[in-house]
TISEKOL-522525 format. One record per residue (C-alpha): residue in three letters; residue number from 1; x, y, z. Coordinates in nm, 4 decimals. Layout:
<martors>
> type, seq, xx, yy, zz
> Ala, NUM, X, Y, Z
...
</martors>
This chain:
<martors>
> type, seq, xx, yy, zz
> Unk, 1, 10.6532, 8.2707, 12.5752
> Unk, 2, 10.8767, 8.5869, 12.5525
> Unk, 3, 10.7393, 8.9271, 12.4590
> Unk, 4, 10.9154, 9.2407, 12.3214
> Unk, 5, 10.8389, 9.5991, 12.3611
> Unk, 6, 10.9044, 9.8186, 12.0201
> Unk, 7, 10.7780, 10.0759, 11.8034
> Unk, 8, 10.6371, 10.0423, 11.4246
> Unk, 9, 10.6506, 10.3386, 11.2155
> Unk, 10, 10.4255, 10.3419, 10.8944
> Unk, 11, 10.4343, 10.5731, 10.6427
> Unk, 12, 10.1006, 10.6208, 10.3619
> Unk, 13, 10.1382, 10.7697, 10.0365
> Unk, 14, 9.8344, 10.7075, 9.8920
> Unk, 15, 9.5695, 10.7803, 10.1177
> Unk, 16, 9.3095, 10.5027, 9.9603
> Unk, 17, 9.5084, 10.2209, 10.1349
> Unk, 18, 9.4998, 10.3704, 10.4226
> Unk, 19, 9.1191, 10.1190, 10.5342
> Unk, 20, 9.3754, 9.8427, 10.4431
> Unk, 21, 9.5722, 9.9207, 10.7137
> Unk, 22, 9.3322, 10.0056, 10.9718
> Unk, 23, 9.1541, 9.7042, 10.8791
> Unk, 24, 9.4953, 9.4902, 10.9249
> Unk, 25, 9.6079, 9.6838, 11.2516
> Unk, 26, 9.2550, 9.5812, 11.4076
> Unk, 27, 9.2927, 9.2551, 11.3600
> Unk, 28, 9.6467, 9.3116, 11.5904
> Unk, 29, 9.4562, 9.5087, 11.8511
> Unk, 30, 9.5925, 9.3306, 12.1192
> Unk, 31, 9.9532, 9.4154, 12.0217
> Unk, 32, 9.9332, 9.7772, 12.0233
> Unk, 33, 9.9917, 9.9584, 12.3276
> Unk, 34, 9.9714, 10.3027, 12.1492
> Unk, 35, 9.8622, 10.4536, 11.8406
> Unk, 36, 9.9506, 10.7864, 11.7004
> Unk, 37, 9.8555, 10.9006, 11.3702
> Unk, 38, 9.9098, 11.2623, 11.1797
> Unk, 39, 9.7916, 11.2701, 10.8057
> Unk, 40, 9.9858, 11.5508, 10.5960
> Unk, 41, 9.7286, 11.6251, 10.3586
> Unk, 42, 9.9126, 11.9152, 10.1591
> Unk, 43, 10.2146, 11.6802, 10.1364
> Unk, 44, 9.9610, 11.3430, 10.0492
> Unk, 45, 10.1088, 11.1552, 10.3366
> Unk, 46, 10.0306, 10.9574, 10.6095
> Unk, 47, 10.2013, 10.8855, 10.8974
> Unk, 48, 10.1183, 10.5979, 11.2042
> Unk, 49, 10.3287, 10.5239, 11.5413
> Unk, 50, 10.2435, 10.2183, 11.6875
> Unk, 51, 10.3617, 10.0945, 12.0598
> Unk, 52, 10.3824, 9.7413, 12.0423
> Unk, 53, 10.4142, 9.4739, 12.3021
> Unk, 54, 10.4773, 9.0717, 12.1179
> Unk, 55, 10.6509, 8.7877, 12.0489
> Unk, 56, 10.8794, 8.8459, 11.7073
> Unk, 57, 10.6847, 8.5940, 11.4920
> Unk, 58, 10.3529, 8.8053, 11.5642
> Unk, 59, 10.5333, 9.1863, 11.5179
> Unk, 60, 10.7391, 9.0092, 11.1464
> Unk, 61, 10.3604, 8.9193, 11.0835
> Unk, 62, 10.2578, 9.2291, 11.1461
> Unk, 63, 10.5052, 9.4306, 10.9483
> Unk, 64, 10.5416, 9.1827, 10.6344
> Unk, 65, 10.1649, 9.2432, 10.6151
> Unk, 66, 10.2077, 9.6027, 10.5654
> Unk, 67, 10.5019, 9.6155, 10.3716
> Unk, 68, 10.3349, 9.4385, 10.1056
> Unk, 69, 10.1005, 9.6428, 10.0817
> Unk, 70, 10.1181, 9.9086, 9.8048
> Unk, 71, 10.2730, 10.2644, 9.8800
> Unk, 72, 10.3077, 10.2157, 10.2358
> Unk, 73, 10.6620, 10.2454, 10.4095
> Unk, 74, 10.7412, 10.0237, 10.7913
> Unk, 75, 10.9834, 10.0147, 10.9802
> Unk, 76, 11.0239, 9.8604, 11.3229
> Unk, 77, 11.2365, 9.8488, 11.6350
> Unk, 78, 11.2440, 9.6152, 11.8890
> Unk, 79, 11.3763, 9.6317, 12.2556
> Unk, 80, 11.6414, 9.4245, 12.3389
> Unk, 81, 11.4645, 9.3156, 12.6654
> Unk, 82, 11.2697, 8.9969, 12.6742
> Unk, 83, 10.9533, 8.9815, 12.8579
> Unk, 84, 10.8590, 8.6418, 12.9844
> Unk, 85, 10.4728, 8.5722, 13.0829
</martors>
């Protein structure tokens, strides 16, 4: 199965969704590589950078998830390197 390498970035504007997405990025643990977080508080925002290692299906998953949810942002990037295991 081929893996990519990429980066998610996820952006809350209402901070009471933001146990939704914690809730739905632990149940992807195993995809993230690296987590970075910085809430704006004066500005009501915030902000997540994930490093992700996965096969599409599981990272469109991932981000269709969240961008359903309501006032949160995503965008993702993916590597053009395939990683086979």
């Amino acid at each position: 199965m081929e893996k990519r390498l990429g980066t998610i970035s996820i952006l809350i504007s209402d901070p009471k969704i933001v146990p939704k997405v914690n809730q739905l990025l632990s149940e992807v643990s195993l995809l993230i590589l690296a987590r970075q977080g910085l809430p704006l508080r004066e500005h009501n925002l915030n902000f997540i950078s994930l490093i992700i290692e996965g096969n599409t299906d599981q990272i469109s998953a991932l981000t269709g998830k969240l961008g359903r949810l309501p006032d949160v942002e995503v965008k993702s990037m993916l590597s053009k390197i395939k990683i086979s295991y």
